[in-house]
C-alpha positions in Angstrom: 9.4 -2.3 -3.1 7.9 -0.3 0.2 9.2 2.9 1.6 9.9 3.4 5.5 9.5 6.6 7.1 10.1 8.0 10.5 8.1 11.1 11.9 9.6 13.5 15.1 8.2 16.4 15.7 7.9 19.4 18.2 11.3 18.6 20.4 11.0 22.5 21.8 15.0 22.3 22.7 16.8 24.7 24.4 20.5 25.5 24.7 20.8 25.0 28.0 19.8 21.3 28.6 18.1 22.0 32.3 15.4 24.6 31.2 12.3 23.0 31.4 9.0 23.6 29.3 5.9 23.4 31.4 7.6 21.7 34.1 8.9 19.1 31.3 12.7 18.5 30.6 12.3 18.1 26.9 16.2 17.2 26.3 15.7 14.3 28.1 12.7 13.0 26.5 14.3 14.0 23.0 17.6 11.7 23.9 15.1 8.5 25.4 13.4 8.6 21.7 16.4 9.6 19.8 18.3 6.5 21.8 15.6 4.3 20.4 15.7 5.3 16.5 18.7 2.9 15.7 16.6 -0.3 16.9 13.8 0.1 14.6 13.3 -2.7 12.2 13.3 -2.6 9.4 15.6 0.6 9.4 13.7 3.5 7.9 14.3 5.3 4.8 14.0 8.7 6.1 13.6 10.4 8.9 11.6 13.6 9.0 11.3 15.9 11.6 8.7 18.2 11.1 8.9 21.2 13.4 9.3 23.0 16.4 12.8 21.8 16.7 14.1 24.4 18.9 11.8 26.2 21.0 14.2 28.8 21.9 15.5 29.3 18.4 19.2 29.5 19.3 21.7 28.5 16.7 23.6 26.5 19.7 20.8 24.4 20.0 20.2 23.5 16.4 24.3 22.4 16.8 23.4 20.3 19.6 20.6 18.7 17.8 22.3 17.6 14.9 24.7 16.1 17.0 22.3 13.2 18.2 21.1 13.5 14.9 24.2 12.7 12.9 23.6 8.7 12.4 20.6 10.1 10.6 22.2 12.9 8.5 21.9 11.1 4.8 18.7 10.2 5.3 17.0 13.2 7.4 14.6 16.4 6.3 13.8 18.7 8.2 11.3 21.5 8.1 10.6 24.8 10.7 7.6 25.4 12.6 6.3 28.2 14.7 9.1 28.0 17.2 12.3 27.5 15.3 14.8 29.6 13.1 15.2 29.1 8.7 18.6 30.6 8.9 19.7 28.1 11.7 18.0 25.2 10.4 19.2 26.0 6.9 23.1 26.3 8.8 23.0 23.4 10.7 21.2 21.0 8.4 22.5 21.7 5.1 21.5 18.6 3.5 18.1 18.7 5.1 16.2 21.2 3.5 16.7 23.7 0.7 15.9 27.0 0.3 13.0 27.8 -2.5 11.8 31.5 -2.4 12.4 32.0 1.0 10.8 28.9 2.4 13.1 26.1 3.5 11.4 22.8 1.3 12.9 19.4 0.4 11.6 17.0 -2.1 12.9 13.4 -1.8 12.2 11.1 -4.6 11.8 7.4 -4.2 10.8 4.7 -6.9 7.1 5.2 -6.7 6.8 7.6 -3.9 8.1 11.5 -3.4 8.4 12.9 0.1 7.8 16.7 -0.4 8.5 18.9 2.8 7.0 22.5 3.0 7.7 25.4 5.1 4.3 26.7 7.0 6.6 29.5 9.6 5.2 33.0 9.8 7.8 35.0 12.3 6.5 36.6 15.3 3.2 34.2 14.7 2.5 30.9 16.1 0.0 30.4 13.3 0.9 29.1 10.0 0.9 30.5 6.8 2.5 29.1 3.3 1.9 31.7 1.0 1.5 32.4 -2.5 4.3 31.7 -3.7 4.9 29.0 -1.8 1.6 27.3 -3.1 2.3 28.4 -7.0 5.6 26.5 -6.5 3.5 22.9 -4.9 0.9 23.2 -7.8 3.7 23.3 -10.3 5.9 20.8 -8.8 2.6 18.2 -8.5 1.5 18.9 -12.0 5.0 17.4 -13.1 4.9 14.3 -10.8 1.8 13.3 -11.3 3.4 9.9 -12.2 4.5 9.6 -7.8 2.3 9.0 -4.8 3.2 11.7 -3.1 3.4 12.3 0.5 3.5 15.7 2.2 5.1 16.7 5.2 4.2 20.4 7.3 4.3 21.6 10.6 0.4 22.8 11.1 -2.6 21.1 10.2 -4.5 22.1 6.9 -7.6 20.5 9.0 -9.5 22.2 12.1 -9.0 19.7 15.0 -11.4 20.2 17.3 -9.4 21.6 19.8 -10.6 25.6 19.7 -7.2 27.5 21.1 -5.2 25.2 18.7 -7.4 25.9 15.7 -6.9 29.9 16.6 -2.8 29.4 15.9 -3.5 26.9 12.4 -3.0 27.0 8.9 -4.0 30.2 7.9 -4.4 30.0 4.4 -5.8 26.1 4.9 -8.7 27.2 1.9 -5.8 27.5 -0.5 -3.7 24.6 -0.1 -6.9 22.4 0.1 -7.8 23.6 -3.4 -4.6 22.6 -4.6 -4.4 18.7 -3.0 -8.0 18.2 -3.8 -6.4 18.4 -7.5 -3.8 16.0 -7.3 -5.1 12.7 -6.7 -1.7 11.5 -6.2 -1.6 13.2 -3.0 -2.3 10.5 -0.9 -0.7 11.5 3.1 -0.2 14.9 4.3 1.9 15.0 7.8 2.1 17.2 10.3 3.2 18.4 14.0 2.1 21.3 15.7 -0.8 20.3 18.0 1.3 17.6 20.1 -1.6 14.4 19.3 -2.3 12.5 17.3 -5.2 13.4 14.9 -6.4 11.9 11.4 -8.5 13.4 8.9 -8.8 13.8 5.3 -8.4 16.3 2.2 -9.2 15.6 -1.2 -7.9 12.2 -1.8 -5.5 12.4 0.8 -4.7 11.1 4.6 -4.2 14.2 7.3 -1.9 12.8 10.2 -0.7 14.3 12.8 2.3 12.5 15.4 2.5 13.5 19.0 5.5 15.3 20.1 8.8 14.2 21.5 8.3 17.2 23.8 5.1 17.9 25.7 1.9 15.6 25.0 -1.4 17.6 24.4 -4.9 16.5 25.3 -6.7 16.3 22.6 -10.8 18.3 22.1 -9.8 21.2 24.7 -10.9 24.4 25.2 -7.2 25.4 26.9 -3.7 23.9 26.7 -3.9 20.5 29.1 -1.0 18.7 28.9 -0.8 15.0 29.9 1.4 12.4 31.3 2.6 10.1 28.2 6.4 9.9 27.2 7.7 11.2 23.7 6.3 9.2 20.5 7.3 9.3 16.9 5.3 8.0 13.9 6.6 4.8 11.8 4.7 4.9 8.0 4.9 2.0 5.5 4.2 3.1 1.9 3.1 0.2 -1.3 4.1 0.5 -3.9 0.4 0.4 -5.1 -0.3 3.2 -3.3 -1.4 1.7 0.1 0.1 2.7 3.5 0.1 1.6 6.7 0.9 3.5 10.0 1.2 3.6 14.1 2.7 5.7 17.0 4.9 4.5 18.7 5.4 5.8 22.1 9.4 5.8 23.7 10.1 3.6 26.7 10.9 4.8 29.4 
């Protein structure tokens, strides 16, 4: 048996559907990939967005979200990143996430895989940060599945990426959570958003991914934000029941 998942990330919404981001209308580009998501074959198993949702945190654009979301609602998680809202997210996708000490989480159990989402958002900060507790409560809940590949889903990196102004807004306690994966052998993918490319790396035994946004596409190994002409993508993952995985990006026709 193999598990499908499906990565969006960083849709930076806004209420109003006209306001542009950096000259980019990132409703539009969120409806082209959104459109898309019911003709991928095999269906997936889950959809996880990871991030960034909506980049003017307004709970009327989390409610207009979920509405081209809802085909996906049994089978979505979502966690926030720098620019979204836990009390909105936690209102308007209820059977998304959960609340753990503070930090909206999920942890999705399949026959040999567990999707586990975790909550990096540090208000008023576009750096990351998942705290003590936060980490106390991962190390527990990995010692007790030890039996589970696990997968791990976050909005920033635990890995520097080469790019120097995104690697001043990371994972702040990165040192931490490393220690903690570099435990659990079982911890074979770890996925993120946040820096709008597509990046690999690794950690412990572990695969560090990260998908390009739906919203504004990043060039990657800058010294400054440069942004460049390619339409939204999401990221399609394949897991084995041995362990082995497969993935791509998959960039949205225009």
């Amino acid at each position: 048996m193999s598990v499908r998942l499906l990565q969006i990330s960083d849709c930076h919404l806004f209420t109003d559907p006209a306001t542009l981001l950096r000259g980019i209308a990132t409703w539009s580009r969120f409806e082209q990939l959104v459109a898309e998501l019911p003709h991928v074959a095999p269906a997936p198993d889950l959809l996880l967005v990871t991030g960034d949702t909506a980049h003017d945190e307004l709970l009327t654009t989390y409610q207009a979200a979920v509405k081209q979301l809802a085909p996906w609602e049994s089978r979505l998680r979502i966690i926030p990143g720098n620019h979204d809202h836990r009390e909105s997210i936690l209102a308007t996708f209820p059977n998304g996430c959960r609340l753990v000490q503070d930090r909206l989480n999920f942890a999705v159990q399949f026959e040999r895989w567990q999707v586990v989402g975790l909550d990096t958002h540090l208000p008023g900060s576009t750096s990351g940060r998942l705290g003590r507790e936060q980490l106390d409560w991962l190390s527990s809940h990995l010692n007790a599945t030890r039996e589970s590949w696990t997968v791990l889903a976050m909005h920033h990196p635990p890995l520097l990426v080469q790019s120097p102004w995104l690697d001043a807004i990371g994972l702040e306690d990165r040192d931490d959570f490393a220690e903690i994966v570099r435990a659990h052998g079982h911890v074979r993918l770890i996925l993120c958003g946040h820096i709008h490319q597509a990046y690999t790396g690794s950690l412990g035994h572990a695969t560090v991914l990260t998908t390009p946004a739906v919203g504004p596409q990043f060039r990657p190994r800058t010294e400054k934000l440069e942004i460049l002409d390619l339409p939204p993508a999401y990221r399609l993952l394949d897991l084995q029941d041995s362990g082995q995985w497969s993935s791509q990006v998959m960039l949205a026709c225009k």
